[in-house]
C-alpha positions in Angstrom: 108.2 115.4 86.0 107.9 112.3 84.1 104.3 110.3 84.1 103.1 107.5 81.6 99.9 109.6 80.0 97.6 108.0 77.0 95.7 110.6 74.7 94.3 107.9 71.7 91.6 105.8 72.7 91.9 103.6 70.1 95.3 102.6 70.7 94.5 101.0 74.0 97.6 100.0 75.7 99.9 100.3 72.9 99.1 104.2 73.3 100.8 104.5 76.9 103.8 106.4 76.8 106.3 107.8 79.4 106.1 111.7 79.3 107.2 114.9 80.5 104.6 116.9 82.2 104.4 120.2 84.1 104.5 119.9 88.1 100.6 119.2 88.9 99.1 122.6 90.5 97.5 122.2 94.2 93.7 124.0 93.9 91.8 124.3 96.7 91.7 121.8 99.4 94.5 119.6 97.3 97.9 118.3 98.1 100.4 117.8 96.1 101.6 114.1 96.7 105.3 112.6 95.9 104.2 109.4 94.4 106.5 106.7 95.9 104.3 103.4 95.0 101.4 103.5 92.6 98.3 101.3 91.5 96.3 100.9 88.6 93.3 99.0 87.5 93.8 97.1 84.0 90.7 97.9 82.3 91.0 101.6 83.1 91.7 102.7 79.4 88.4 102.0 78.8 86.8 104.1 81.6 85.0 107.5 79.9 86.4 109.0 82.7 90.6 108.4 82.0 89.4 110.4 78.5 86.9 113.3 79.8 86.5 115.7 82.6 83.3 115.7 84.5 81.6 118.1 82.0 82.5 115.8 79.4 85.4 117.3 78.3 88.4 115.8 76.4 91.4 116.1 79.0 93.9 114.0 77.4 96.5 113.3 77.3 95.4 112.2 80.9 97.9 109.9 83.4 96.0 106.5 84.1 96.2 105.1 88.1 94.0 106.2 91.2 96.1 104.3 94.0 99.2 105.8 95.7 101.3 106.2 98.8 103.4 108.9 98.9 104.5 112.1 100.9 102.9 115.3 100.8 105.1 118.1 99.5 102.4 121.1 98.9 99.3 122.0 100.0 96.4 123.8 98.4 94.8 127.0 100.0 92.0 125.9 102.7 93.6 122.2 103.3 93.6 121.2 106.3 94.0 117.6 108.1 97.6 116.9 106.6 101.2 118.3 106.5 104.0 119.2 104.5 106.5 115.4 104.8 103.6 113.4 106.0 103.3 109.9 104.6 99.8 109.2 103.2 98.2 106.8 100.9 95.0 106.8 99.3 92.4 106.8 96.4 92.9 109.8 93.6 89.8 111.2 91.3 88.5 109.3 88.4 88.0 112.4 86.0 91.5 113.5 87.3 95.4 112.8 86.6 96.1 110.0 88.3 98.9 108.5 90.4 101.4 106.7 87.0 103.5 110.0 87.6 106.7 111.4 89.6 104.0 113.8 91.4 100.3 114.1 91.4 97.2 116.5 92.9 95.0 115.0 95.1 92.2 116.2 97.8 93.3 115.9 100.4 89.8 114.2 102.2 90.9 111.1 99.9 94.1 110.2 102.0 95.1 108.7 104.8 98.1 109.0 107.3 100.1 106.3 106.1 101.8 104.7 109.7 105.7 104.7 109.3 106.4 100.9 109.6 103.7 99.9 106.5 106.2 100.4 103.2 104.7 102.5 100.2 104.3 99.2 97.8 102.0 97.3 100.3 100.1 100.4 101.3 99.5 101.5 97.3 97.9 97.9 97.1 95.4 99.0 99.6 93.3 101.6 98.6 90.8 100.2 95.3 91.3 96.5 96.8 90.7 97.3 100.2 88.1 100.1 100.2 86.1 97.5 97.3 85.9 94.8 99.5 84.6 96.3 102.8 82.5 98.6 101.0 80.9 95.4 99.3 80.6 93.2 102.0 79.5 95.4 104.9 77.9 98.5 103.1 76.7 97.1 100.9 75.6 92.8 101.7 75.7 93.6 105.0 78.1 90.6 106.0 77.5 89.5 109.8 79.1 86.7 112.0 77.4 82.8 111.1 76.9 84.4 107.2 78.4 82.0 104.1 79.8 84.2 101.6 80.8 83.4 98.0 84.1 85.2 96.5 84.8 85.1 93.4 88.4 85.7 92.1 89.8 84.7 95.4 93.6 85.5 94.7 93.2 88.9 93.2 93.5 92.2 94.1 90.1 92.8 95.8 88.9 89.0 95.7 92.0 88.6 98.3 91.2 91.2 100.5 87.7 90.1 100.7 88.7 86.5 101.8 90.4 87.8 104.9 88.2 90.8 105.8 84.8 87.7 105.7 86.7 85.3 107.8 87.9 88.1 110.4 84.3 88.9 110.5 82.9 85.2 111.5 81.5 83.9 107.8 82.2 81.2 106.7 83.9 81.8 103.1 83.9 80.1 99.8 86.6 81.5 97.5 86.8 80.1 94.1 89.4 80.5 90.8 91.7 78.2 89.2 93.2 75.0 90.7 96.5 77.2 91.1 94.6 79.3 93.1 93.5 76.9 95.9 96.5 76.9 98.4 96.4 80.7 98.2 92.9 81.1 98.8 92.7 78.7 101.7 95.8 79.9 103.3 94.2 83.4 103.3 91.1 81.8 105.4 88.8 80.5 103.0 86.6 77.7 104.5 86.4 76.1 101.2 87.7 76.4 97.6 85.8 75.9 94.0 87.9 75.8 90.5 85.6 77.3 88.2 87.7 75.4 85.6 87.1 72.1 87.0 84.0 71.6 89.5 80.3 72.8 89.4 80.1 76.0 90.6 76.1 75.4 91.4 77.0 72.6 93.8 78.1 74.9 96.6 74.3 75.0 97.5 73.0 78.7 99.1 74.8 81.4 100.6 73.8 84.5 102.1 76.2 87.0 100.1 78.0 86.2 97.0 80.7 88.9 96.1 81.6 88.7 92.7 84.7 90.2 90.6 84.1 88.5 87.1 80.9 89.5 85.5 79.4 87.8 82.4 78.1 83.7 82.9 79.5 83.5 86.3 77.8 86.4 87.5 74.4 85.0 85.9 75.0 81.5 87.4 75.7 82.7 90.7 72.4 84.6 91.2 70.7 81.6 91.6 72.8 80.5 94.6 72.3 83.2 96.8 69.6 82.5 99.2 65.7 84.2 100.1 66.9 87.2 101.8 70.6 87.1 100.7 72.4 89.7 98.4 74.8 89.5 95.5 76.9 92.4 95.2 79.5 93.1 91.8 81.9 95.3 90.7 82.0 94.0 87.1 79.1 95.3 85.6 75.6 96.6 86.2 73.6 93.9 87.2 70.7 92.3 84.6 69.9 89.0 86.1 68.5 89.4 89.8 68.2 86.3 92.8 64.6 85.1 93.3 63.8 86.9 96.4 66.9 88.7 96.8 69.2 91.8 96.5 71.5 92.7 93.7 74.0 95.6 93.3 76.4 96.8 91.3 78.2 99.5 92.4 81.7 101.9 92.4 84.1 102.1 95.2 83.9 105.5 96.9 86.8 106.9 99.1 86.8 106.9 103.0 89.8 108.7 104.7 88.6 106.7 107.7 88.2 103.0 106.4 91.5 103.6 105.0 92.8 104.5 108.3 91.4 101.4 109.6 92.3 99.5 107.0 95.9 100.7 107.9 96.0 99.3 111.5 95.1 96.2 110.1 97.8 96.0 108.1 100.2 97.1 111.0 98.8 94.1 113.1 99.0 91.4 111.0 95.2 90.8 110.4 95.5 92.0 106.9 98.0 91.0 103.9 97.3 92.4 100.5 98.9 90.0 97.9 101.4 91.9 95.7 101.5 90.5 92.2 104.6 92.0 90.7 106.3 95.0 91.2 107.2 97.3 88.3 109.1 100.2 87.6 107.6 103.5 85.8 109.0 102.6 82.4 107.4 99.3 82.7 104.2 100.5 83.6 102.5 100.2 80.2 104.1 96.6 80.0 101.8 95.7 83.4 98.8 96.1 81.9 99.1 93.5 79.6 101.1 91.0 81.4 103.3 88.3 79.7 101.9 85.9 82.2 99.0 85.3 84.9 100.2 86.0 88.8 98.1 86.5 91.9 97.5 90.0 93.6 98.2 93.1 92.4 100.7 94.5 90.1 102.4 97.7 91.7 104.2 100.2 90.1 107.7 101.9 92.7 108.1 105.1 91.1 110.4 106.6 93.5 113.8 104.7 93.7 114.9 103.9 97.0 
């Protein structure tokens, strides 16, 4: 089968290449996935865990990407809950091969029955964006209705998601980015719209939750806007500046076979658009992780021609 696979760290993105692999074994409690639709997360090459195994173990030359949808055309011994020819979609192992690749092994608790009228590409934006952003707000801050939230990185991947998961939920959203970015971030249900480029970030006043996607000043600045009581929650890096009087966390998205599910049905009703970016073939996948230009969403690799 034919995957994109790095196996020098130093070379960073210049050390993708598209390869031939042997067909991905199913252990126990895996499933073998036909990868129709794929995603990736640009920083990823510089993960310990896209070079080493869980022991610590060099397992290069390793295939980068943890999001798919695909079909299920295996299954290891002991799986249960899925079928050979169901759709699924999902979120693969860090410290595994992921999902840049023709085929790849999965465990099965980590997908979710993909419903037949969501395509592949939308549903392979789901998984990291979508688990990220619930798992932030509600696990983690604890959004409820009559809450303000802060998102940064509002037209992203994640930052996206977040926007329209906060206003389904009753709080009233600030999104900020770049003065491109405003349309987009207001049409997606944001209440109000900062350009970090432009306008003082500090003049938003106090919110109850900020949600933030950027790290480095903007995450230091925004602690002091988050309220007695209120949390800030990040995905960019572990947290060394805390609120007066208030939560912070840094943490890493887990999988959920049953948020994913839910996640689905949003999808299928409308309540939930993920923004696609761009989408790429496999041969351009090591061109998308350092793209010739900006563009909202996420970039999404098709791997499987129609």
């Amino acid at each position: 089968m034919h995957a994109i696979t790095v196996k020098d760290r130093d070379a960073g993105v210049s050390g993708l290449t598209l390869t031939e692999l042997p067909h991905p074994h199913a252990a126990e409690n895996d499933v073998i996935v036909e990868v129709h639709a794929a995603g990736f997360t640009p920083g990823e090459l510089g993960w310990p865990s896209t070079w080493t195994d869980r022991a610590g173990r060099d397992r290069t030359p390793s295939v980068p990407g943890h999001e798919l949808s695909g079909v299920v055309t295996e299954l290891g011994y002991g799986t249960t809950g899925l079928t050979i020819g169901q759709r699924v979609f999902g979120l693969t192992d860090w410290t595994r091969n992921g999902t840049l690749a023709q085929y790849t092994a999965v465990e099965a608790r980590n997908l979710a029955p993909l419903p037949a009228d969501v395509d592949h590409v939308t549903a392979a934006a789901l998984p990291i964006s979508g688990l990220t952003a619930w798992q932030a707000l509600f696990d983690h801050a604890q959004l409820t209705t009559g809450q303000s939230v802060l998102i940064h990185g509002a037209v992203g991947g994640v930052g996206s998601i977040a926007v329209q998961l906060a206003r389904e939920a009753g709080a009233r959203v600030i999104a900020t980015g770049r003065a491109a970015d405003r349309d987009t971030s207001l049409g997606l249900g944001a209440d109000t719209f900062v350009d970090l480029q432009a306008e003082k970030l500090e003049d938003i006043g106090e919110v109850d939750v900020v949600f933030d996607v950027i790290g480095g000043e903007i995450l230091e600045r925004s602690t002091a806007l988050v309220r007695p009581g209120g949390t800030l929650v990040t995905i960019a890096e572990p947290v060394t500046v805390h609120p007066h009087d208030g939560r912070a966390i840094f943490f890493v998205v887990e999988p959920d076979r049953v948020r994913l599910a839910d996640l689905a049905e949003r999808l299928r009703d409308g309540r939930l658009k993920p923004i696609i970016g761009a989408v790429r073939t496999l041969t351009e996948a090591a061109s998308a992780f350092t793209p010739d230009k900006r563009t909202p969403g996420k970039t999404i690799i098709s791997v499987k021609e129609a």
